[in-house]
VEXVO-806536 format. One record per residue: x, y, z of N, C-alpha, C, CB in turn; residue number from 1. Coordinates in pm, whole numbers. Glycine has a CB too. Layout:
% VEXVO-806536
+--------+---------+--------+---------+----------+--------+--------+---------+--------+---------+----------+--------+------+
! n.east ! n.north !   n.up ! ca.east ! ca.north !  ca.up ! c.east ! c.north !   c.up ! cb.east ! cb.north !  cb.up ! resi !
+--------+---------+--------+---------+----------+--------+--------+---------+--------+---------+----------+--------+------+
!      X !       Y !      Z !       X !        Y !      Z !      X !       Y !      Z !       X !        Y !      Z !  NUM !
...
+--------+---------+--------+---------+----------+--------+--------+---------+--------+---------+----------+--------+------+
END
This chain:
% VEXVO-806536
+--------+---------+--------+---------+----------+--------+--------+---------+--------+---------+----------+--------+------+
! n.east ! n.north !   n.up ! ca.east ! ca.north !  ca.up ! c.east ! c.north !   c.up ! cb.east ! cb.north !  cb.up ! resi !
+--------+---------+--------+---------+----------+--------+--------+---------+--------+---------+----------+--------+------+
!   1500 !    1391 !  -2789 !    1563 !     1306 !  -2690 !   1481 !    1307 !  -2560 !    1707 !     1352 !  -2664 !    1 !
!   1423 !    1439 !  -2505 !    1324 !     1412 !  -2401 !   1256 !    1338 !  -2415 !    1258 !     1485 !  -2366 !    2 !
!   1185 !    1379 !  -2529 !    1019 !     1284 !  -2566 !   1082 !    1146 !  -2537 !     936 !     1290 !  -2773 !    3 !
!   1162 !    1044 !  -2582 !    1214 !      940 !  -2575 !   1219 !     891 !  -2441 !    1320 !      948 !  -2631 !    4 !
!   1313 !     974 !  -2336 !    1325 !      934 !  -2213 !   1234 !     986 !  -2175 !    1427 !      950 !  -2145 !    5 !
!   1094 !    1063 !  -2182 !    1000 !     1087 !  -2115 !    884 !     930 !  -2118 !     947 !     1232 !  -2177 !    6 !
!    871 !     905 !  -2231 !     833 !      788 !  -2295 !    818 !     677 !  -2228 !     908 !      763 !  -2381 !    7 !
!   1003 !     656 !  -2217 !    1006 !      569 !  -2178 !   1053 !     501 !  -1985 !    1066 !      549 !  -2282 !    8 !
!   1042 !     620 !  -1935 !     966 !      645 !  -1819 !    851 !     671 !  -1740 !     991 !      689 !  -1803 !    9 !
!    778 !     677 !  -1876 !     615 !      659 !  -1860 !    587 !     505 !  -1907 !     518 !      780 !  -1967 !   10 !
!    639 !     437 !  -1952 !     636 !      281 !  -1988 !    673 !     216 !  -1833 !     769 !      232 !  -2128 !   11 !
!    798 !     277 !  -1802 !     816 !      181 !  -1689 !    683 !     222 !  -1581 !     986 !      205 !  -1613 !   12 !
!    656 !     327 !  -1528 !     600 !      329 !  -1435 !    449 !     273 !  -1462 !     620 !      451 !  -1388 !   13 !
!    423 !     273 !  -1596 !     307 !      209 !  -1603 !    309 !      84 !  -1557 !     262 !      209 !  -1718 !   14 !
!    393 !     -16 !  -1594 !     441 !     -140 !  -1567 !    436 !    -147 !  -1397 !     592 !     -158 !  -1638 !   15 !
!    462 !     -67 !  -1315 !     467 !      -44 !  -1198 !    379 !      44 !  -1048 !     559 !      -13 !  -1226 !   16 !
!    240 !      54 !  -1169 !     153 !      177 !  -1144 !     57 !      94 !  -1015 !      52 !      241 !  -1310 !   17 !
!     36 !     -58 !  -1085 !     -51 !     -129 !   -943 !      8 !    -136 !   -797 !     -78 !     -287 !   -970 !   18 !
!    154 !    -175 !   -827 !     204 !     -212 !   -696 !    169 !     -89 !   -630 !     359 !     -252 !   -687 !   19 !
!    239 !      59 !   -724 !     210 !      146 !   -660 !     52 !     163 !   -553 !     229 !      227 !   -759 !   20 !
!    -10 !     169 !   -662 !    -171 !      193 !   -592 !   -224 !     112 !   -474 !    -284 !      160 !   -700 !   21 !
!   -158 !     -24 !   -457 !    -234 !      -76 !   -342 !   -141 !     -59 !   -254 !    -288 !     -215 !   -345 !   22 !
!     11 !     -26 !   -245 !      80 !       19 !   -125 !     25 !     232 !   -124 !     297 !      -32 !   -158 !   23 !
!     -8 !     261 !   -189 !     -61 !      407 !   -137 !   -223 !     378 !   -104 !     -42 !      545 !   -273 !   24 !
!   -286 !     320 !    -99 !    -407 !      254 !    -18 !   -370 !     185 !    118 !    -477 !      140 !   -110 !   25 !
!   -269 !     104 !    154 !    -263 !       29 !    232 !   -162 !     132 !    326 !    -227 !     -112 !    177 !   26 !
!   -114 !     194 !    299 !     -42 !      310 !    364 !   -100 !     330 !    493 !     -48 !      440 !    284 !   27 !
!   -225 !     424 !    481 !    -325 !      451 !    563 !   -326 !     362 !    648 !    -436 !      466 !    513 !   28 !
!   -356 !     237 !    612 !    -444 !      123 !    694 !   -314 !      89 !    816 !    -499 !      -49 !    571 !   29 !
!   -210 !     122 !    758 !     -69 !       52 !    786 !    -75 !     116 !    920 !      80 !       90 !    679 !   30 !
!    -88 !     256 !    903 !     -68 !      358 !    996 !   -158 !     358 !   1118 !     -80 !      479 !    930 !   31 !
!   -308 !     381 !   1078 !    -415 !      392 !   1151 !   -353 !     193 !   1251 !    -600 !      415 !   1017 !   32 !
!   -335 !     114 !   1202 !    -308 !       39 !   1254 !   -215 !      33 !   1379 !    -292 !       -9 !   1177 !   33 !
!   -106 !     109 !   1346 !       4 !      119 !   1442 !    -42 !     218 !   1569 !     139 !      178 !   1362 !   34 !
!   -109 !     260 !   1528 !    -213 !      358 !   1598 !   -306 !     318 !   1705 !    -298 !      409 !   1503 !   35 !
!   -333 !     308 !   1674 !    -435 !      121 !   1732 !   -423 !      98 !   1823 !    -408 !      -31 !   1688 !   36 !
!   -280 !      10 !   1765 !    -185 !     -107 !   1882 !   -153 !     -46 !   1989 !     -33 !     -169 !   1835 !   37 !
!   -187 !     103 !   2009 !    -173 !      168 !   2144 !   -261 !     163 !   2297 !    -178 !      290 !   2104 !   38 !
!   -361 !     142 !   2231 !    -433 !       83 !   2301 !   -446 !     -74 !   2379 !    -502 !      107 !   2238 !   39 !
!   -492 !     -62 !   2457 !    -442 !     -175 !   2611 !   -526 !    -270 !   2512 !    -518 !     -142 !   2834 !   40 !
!   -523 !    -340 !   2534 !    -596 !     -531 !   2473 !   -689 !    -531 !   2301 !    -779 !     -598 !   2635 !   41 !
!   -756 !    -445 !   2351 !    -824 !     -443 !   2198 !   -749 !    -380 !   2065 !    -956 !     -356 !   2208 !   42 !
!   -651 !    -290 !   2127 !    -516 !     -258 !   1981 !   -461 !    -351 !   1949 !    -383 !     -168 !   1999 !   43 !
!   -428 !    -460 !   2016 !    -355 !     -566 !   1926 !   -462 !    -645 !   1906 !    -228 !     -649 !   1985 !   44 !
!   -583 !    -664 !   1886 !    -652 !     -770 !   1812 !   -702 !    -643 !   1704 !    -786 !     -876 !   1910 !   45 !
!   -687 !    -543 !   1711 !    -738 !     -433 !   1629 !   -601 !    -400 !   1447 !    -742 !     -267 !   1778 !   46 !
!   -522 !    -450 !   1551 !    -379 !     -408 !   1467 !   -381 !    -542 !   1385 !    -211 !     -382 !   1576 !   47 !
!   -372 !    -630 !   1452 !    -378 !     -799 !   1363 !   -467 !    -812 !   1236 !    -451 !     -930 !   1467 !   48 !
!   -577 !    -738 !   1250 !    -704 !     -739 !   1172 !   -666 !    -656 !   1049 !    -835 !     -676 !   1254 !   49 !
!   -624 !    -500 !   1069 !    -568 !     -410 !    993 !   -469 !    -444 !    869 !    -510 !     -337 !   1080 !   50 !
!   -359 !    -508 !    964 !    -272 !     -532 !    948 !   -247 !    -689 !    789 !    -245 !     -539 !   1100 !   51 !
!   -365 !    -767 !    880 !    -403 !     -855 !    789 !   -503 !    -822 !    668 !    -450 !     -950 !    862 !   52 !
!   -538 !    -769 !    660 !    -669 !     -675 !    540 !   -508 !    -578 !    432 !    -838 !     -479 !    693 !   53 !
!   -443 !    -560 !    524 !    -364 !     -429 !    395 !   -267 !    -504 !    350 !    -279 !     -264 !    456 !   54 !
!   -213 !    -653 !    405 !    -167 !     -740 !    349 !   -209 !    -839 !    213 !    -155 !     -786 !    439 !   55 !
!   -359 !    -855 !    286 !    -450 !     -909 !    105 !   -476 !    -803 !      1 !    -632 !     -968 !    123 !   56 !
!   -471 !    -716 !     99 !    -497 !     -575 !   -105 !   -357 !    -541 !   -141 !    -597 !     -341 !    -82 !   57 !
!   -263 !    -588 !    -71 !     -87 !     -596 !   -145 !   -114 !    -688 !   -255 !      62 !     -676 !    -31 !   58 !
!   -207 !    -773 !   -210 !    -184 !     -885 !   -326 !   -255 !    -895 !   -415 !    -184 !    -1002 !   -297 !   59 !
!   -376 !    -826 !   -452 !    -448 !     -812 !   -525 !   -394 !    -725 !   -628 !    -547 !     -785 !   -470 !   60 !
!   -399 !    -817 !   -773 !    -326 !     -753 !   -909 !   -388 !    -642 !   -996 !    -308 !     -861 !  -1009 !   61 !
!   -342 !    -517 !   -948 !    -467 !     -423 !  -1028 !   -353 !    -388 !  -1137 !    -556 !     -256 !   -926 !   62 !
+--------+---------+--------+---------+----------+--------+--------+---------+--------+---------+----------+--------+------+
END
């Protein structure tokens, strides 16, 4: 009965393993971004940039 529900909890997450990977990549970027934006004038054209880059590797289907 483990093996079964082990199985087949390794099925789902496979099914679910990309989304995973480009939100634990984009994590970072997310952060270092907010980070950024602390800074006087160049954090928010710094954060926009970031911000927009960890948005296109959300979307990229691995």
């Amino acid at each position: 009965m483990r093996l079964i529900i082990f199985s087949a909890l390794f099925c789902v997450l496979l099914q679910f393993y990309g989304c995973v990977a480009t939100k634990l990549v984009t994590l970072p970027m997310r952060i270092a971004g907010e980070v950024v934006g602390f800074v006087p004038v160049v954090g928010d054209l710094a954060e926009v940039a970031i911000d927009t880059t960890a948005n296109t590797v959300d979307l990229v289907p691995l």
